[in-house]
N, C-alpha and C positions, 0 to 999 in steps of 0.2 A: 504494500500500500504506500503509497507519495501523499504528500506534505498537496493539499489542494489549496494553489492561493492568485487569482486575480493577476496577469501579467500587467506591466505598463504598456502602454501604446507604445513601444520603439522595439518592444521584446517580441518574437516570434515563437511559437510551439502550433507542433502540427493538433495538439489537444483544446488550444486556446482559439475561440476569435474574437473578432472586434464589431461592434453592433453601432450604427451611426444614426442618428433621424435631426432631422430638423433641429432639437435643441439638446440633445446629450450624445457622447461619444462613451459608450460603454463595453466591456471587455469582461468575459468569461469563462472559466476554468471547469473542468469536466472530468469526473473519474467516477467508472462504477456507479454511474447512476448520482450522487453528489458534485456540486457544484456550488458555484462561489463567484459573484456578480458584482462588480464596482463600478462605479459612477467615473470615470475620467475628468470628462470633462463637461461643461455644463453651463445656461443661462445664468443659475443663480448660483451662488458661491459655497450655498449651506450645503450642496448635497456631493459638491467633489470629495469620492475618496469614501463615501458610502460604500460599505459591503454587505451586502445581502446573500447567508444562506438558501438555498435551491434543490431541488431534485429536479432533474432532469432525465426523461424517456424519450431519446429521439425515435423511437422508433415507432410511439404513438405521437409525436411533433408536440412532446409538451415538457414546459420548464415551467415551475411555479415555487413558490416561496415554502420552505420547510414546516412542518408543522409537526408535533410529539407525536401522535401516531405514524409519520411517516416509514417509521427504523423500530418499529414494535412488531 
């Protein structure tokens, strides 16, 4: 098992990508189903550097925010 943690924008890994829209540049780490989602970059200044716990099922196309029954 690895250390899951949120690359910077200039880091590359073929496990990481980088998510962009209109007001935030966000970047995501993936392992085994866990994952780990940080705010880069952003309109307002409160939320750069945010890290949000995840699970992640690409294979039903879905990532959403951890909750205690997730790993029970």
């Amino acid at each position: 098992m690895r250390i899951i943690s949120p690359p910077e924008l200039t880091d590359f890994s073929e496990t990481s990508i980088t998510i962009q829209d209109a007001s935030m540049v966000r970047t995501l780490d993936v392992y085994d189903g866990m994952a780990k989602w940080a705010i880069k970059k952003a309109c307002g200044p409160r939320t750069i550097g945010k890290i949000t716990k995840c699970v992640a099922d690409f294979n039903n196309g879905m990532i959403k925010e951890q909750r205690d029954i997730d790993y029970v």
